[in-house]
C-alpha positions as CSV (number, residue, x, y, z in Angstrom):
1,X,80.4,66.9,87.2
2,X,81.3,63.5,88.1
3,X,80.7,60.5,86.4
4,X,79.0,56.9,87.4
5,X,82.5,55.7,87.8
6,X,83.9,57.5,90.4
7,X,88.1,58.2,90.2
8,X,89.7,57.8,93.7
9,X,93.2,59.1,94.9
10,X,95.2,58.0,98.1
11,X,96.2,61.1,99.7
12,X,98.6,59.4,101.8
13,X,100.8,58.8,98.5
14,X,100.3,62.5,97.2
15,X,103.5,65.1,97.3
16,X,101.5,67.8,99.2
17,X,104.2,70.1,100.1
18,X,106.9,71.9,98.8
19,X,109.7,72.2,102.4
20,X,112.7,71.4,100.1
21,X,111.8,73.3,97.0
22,X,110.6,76.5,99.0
23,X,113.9,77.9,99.7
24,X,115.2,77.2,96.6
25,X,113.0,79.3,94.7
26,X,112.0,81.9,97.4
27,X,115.8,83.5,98.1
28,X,116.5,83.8,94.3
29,X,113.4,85.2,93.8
30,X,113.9,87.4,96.8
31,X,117.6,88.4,95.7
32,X,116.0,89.1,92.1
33,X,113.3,91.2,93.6
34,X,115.7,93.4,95.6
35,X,118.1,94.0,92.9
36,X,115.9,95.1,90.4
37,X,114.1,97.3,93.0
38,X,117.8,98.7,93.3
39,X,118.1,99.0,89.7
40,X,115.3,101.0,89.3
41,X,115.8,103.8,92.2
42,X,119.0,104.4,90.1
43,X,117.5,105.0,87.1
44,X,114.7,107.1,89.0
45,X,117.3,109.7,89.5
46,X,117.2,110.5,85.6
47,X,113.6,110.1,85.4
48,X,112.0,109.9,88.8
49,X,108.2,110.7,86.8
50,X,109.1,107.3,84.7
51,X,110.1,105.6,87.9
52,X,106.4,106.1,89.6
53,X,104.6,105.4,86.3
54,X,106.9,102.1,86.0
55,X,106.0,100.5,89.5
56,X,102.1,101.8,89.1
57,X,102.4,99.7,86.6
58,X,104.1,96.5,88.0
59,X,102.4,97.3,91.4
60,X,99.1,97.2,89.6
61,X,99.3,93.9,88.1
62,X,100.3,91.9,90.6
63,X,97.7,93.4,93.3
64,X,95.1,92.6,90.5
65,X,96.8,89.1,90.3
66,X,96.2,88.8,93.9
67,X,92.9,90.2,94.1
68,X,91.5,87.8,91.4
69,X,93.0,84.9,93.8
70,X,90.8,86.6,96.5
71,X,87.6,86.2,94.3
72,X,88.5,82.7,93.4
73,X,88.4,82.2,97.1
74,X,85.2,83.8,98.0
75,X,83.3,83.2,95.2
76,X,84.5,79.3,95.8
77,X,83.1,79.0,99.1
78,X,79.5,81.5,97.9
79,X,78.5,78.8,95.6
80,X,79.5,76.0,97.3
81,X,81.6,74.3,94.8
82,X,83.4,70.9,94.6
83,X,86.0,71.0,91.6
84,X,87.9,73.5,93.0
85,X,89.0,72.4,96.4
86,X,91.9,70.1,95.1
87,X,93.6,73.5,93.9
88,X,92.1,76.4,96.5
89,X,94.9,76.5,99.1
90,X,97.4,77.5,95.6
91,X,94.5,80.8,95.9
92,X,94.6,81.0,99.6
93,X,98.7,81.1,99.0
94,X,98.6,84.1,96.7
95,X,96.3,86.0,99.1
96,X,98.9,86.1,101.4
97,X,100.9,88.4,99.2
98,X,98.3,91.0,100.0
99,X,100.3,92.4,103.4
100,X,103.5,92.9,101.8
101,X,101.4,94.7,98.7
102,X,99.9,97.2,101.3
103,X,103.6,97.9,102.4
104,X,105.0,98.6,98.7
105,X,101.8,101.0,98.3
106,X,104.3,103.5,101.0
107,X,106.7,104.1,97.1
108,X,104.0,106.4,96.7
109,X,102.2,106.9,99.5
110,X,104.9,108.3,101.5
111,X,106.2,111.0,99.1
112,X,102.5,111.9,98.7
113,X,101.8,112.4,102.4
114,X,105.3,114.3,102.5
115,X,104.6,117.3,100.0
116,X,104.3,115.1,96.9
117,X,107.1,116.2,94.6
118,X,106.8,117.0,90.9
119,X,107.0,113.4,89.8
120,X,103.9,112.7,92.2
121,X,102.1,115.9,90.7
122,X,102.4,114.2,87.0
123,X,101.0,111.0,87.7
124,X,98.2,112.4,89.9
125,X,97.1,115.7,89.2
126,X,95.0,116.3,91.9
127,X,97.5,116.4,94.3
128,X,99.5,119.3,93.2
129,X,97.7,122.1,95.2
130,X,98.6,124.9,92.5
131,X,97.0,123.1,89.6
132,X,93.7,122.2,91.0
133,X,93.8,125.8,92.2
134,X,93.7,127.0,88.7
135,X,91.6,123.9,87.7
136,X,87.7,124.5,88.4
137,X,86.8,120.8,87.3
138,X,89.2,119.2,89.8
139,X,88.3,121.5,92.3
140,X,85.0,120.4,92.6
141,X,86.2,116.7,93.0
142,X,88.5,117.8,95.9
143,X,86.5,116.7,98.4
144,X,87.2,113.0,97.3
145,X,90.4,113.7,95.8
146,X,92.6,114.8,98.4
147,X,95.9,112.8,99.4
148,X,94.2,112.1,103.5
149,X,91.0,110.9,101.9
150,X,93.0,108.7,99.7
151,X,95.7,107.6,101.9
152,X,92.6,106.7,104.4
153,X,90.6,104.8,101.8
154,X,93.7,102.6,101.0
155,X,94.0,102.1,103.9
156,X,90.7,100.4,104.3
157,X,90.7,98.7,101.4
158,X,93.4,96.6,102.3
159,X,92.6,96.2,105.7
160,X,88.9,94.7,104.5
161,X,91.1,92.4,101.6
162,X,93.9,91.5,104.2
163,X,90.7,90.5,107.0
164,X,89.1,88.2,104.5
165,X,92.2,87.0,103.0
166,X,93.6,85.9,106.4
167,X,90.7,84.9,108.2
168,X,89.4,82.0,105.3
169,X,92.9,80.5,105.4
170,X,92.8,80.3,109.3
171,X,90.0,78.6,108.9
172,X,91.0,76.5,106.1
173,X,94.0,75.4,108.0
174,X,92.0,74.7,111.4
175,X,90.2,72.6,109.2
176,X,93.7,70.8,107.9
177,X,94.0,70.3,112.3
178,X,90.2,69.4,113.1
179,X,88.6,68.4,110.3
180,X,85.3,69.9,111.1
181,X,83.0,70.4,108.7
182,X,80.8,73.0,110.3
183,X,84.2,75.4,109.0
184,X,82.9,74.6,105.7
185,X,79.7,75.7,106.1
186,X,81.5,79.1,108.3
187,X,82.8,79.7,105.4
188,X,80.3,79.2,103.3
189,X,77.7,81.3,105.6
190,X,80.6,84.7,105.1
191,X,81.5,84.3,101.6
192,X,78.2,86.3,100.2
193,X,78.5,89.3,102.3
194,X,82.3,88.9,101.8
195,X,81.7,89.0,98.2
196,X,79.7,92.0,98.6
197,X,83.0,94.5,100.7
198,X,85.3,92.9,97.9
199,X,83.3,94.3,94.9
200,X,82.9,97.9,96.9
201,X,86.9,97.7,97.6
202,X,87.7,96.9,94.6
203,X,85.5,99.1,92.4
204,X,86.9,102.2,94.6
205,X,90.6,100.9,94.7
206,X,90.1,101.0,90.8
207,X,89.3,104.3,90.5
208,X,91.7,105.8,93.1
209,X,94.7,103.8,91.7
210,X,94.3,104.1,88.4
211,X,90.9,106.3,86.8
212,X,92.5,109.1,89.1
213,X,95.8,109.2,86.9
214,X,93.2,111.5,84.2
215,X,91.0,112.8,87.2
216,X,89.2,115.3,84.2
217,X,88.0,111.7,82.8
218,X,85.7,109.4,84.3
219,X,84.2,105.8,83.4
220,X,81.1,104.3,85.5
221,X,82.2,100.8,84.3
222,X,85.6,101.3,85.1
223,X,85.6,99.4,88.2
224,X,84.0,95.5,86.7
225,X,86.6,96.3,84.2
226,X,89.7,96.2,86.5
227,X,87.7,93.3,88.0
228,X,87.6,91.2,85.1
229,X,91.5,91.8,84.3
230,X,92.1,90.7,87.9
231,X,89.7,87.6,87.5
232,X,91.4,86.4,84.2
233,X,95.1,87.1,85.4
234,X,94.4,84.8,87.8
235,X,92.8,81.9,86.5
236,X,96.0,81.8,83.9
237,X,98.2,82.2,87.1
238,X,96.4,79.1,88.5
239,X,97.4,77.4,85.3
240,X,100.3,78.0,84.9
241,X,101.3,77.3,88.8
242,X,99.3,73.7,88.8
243,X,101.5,72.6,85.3
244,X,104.8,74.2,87.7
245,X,103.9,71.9,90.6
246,X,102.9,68.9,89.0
247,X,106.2,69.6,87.2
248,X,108.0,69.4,90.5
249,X,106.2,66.0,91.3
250,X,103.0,68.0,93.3
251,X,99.8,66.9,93.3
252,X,100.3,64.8,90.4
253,X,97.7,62.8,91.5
254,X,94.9,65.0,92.8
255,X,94.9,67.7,90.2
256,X,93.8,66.1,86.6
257,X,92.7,66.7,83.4
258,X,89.5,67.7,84.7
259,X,90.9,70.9,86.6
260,X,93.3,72.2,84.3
261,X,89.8,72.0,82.1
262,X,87.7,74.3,84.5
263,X,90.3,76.6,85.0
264,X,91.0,77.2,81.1
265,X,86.9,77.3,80.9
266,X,87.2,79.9,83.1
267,X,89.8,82.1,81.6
268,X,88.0,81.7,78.4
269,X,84.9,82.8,79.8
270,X,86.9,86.2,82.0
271,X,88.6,87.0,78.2
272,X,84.9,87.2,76.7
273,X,83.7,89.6,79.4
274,X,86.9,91.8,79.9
275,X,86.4,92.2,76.2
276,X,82.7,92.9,76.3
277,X,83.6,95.5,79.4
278,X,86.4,96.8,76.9
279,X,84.1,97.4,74.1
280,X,81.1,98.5,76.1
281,X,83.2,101.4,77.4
282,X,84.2,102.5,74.4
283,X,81.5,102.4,72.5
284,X,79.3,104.7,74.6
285,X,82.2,107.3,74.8
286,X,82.3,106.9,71.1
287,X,78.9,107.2,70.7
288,X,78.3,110.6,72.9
289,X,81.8,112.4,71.7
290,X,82.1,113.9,75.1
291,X,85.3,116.0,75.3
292,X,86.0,115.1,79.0
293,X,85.9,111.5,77.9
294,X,86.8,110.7,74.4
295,X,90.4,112.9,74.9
296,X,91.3,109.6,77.4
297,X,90.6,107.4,74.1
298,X,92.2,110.5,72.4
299,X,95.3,110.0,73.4
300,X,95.8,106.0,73.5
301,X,94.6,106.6,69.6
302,X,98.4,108.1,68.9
303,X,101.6,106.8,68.0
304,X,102.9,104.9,69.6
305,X,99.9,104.5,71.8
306,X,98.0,103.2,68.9
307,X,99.9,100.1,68.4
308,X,99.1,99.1,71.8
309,X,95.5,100.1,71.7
310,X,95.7,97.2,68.8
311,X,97.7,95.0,70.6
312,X,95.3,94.9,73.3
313,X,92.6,94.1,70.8
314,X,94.2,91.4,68.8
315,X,96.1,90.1,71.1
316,X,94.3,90.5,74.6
317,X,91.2,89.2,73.1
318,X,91.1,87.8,69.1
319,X,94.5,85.5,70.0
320,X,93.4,84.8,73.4
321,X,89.4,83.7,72.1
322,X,90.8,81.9,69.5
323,X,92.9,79.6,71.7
324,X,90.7,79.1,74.3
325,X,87.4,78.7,73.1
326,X,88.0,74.9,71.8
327,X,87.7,71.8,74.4
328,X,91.3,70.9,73.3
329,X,93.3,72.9,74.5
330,X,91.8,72.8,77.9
331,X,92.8,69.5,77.8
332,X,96.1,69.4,77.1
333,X,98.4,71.5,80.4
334,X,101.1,72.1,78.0
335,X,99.1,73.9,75.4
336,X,96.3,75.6,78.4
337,X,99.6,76.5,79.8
338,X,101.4,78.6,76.8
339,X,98.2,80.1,75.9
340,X,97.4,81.0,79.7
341,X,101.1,83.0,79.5
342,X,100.3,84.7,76.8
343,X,97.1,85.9,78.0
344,X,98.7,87.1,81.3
345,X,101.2,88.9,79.2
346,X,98.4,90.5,77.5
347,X,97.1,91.5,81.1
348,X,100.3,93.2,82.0
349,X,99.8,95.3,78.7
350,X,96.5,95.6,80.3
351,X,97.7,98.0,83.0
352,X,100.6,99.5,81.4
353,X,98.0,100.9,78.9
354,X,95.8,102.2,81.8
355,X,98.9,103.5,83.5
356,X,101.6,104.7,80.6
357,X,100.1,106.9,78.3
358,X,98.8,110.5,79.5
359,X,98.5,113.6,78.1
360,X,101.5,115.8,77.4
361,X,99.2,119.0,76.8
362,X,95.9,119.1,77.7
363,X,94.6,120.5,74.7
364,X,92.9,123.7,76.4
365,X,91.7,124.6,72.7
366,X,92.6,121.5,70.7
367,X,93.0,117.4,71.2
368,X,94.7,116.5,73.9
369,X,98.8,115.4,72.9
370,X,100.2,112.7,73.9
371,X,103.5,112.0,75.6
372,X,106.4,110.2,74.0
373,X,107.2,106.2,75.4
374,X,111.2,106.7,76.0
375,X,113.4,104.1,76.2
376,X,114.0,104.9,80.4
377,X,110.0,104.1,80.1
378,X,110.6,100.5,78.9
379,X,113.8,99.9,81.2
380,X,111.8,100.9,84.3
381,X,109.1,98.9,83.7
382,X,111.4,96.2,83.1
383,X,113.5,96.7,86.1
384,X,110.3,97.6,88.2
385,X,108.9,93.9,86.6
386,X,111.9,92.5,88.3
387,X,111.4,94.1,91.2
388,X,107.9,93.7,92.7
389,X,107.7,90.2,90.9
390,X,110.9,88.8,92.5
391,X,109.1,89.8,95.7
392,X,106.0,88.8,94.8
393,X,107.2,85.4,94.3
394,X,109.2,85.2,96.9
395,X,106.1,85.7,99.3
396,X,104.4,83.4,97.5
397,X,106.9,80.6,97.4
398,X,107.6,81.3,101.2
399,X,103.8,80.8,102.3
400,X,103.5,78.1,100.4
401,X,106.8,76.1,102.1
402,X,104.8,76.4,105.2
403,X,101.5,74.4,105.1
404,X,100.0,71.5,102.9
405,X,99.5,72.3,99.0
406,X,95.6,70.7,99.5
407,X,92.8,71.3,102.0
408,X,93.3,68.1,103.2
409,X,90.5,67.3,105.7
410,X,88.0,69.3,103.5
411,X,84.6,67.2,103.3
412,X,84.6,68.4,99.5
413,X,87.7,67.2,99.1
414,X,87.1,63.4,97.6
415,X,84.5,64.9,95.0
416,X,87.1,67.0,94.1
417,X,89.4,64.0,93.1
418,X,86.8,62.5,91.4
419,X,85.5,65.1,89.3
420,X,85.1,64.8,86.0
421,X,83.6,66.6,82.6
422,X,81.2,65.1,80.1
């Protein structure tokens, strides 16, 4: 909220673009991206299984990462708020990663629609034709989970992010040209039932990406709980990208104290509810000591699953809460900044937990066994790391070399600048 005294910025004076740093970052990161792409189809040939689970893994965070920019975006303009404009377009840049995520989804599409070979058949049961055969729990899910149907519904979900995603920063930049504010309130009139397609796409993306890796077990809250990780890994992204900007002599003057506040205000409040998401999910599995969904549990409860089951809850939330929930480090970019890394780290163990561990026998007349983490495990999703986020950065770094860092002619623009806490 702003104060009586009201803080103003020249614009004219502000660093808003990055033309000379762009390429500078973007062709290492590309170079980076490519070679540990490389590095990982070589190791797929002793472990092609390890190589799928690896990039689900990497491929998952950073489309969460960039679906959590999406909601900042949507839910920005749906509520008509004024702090966040002096750091939206950073948002509007990561949503432009989302074409080149829909063309990495072919690693596993492609194989998939082409016979789906062993490796495939491991990570997604359901599309090994013999198993659900002998399987008379899957095959009553086939209707939904069949590779068409699924190769379909991707297909539309990223058609509906990719729309959205490209049609607010059009506008936003004909608003950069114009300066009209009836784009605001265009923008503001399609965010709600824009909100609405995201939760549905994302809810179902959840569940096809990653609940369908164990399709015998199920979660109904599954989908807000993907949500909130996407939510939280990016409001530490934003951190941690305004400190690197400012760093570089951006927007040193148009994004304060006061953001860097709201932004850690928001993390803090995403690590409370992926938490309460966490523990409500477990609890009522615990509670009814259903086979079909405690052996999911069942298995993350072994060694050396276990350890990151406690990680997760240490770590992801008790370090995380503990940092975040005092005024002061919001306050202070360095220290919102370290503490926003580690909680994206924690969101990266996030999906490797979801992804990783799966059942090496099903258990047909015991618990469920787990399989072993191997050391090609670890150096794929290293190498896979490398991979996708070289590229992933590289997109980002490139969009961003092209247009201004700030909305510039946004009417929302000098509250922005001028906001304040009390």
């Amino acid at each position: 909220m702003s104060s009586d005294v009201i803080r103003t910025v020249d614009i004219s004076r502000e660093r808003v673009r990055i033309d000379d740093l762009a390429p500078r970052i973007a062709r290492p990161a590309l170079w980076a991206g490519a070679a540990g792409l490389a590095a990982s189809v070589l190791l797929g040939l002793a472990g092609a299984e390890s190589f799928f689970r690896a990039y689900l893994v990497n491929y998952g965070f950073f489309l969460a990462l960039t679906l959590g920019a999406l909601f900042f975006v949507l839910i920005h303009h749906a509520t008509r708020a004024s702090w966040s404009v002096a750091v939206r377009r950073i948002a509007e840049h990561f949503t432009g990663t989302l074409p080149m995520l829909a063309a990495l989804s072919l690693v596993f599409l492609v194989p998939m629609v082409l016979g789906a070979p062993a490796a495939i058949h491991a990570l997604y049961p359901w599309t090994d034709a013999a198993h659900v055969a002998g399987d008379p729990f899957l095959r009553q899910k086939t209707a939904y989970l069949n590779v068409p149907f699924f190769v379909i519904r991707l297909m539309v979900y990223f058609s509906v992010w990719c729309g959205l995603a490209q049609w607010f920063y059009t506008m936003s930049l004909r608003q950069d040209q114009s300066g009209e504010g009836a784009l605001t309130l265009q923008m503001q009139k399609i965010a709600p039932p824009a909100l609405i397609a995201y939760a549905l796409t994302v809810t179902f993306a959840a569940v096809d990406l990653l609940m369908s890796l164990a399709p015998h077990w199920y979660s109904t809250i599954f989908g807000v709980y993907f949500f909130s990780g996407c939510a939280l890994a990016f409001y530490c992204t934003l951190a941690i990208t305004m400190y690197l900007l400012q760093g570089a002599g951006r927007l040193t003057g148009a994004i304060t104290v006061e953001h860097y506040h709201d932004v850690g205000k928001f993390a803090f409040g995403f690590v409370v509810f992926w938490a309460y998401i966490a523990y409500s999910q477990y609890m009522l599995m615990w509670y009814a000591n259903l086979p079909e969904e405690t052996a999911w549990y069942h298995v993350r409860q072994q060694p050396p699953w276990l350890w990151f089951s406690l990680l997760l809850l240490f770590g992801h939330f008790m370090a995380s809460f503990l940092v975040l929930i005092s005024r002061l480090p919001k306050r202070r970019p360095p220290v919102l900044v370290a503490g926003a890394a580690w909680v994206l780290a924690m969101c990266w163990f996030d999906v490797f937990w979801l992804v990783l561990p799966h059942a090496e026998q099903n258990g047909v007349h015991g618990p469920p066994v787990a399989a072993k983490l191997h050391a090609l495990d670890v150096l794929q999703c290293l190498t896979t790391l490398l991979g996708v986020g070289g590229l992933y950065v590289w997109r980002v770094v490139s969009r961003m070399g092209r247009t201004a860092l700030l909305p510039q002619r946004d009417p929302r623009l000098e509250d922005s600048l001028a906001f304040e806490n009390y």
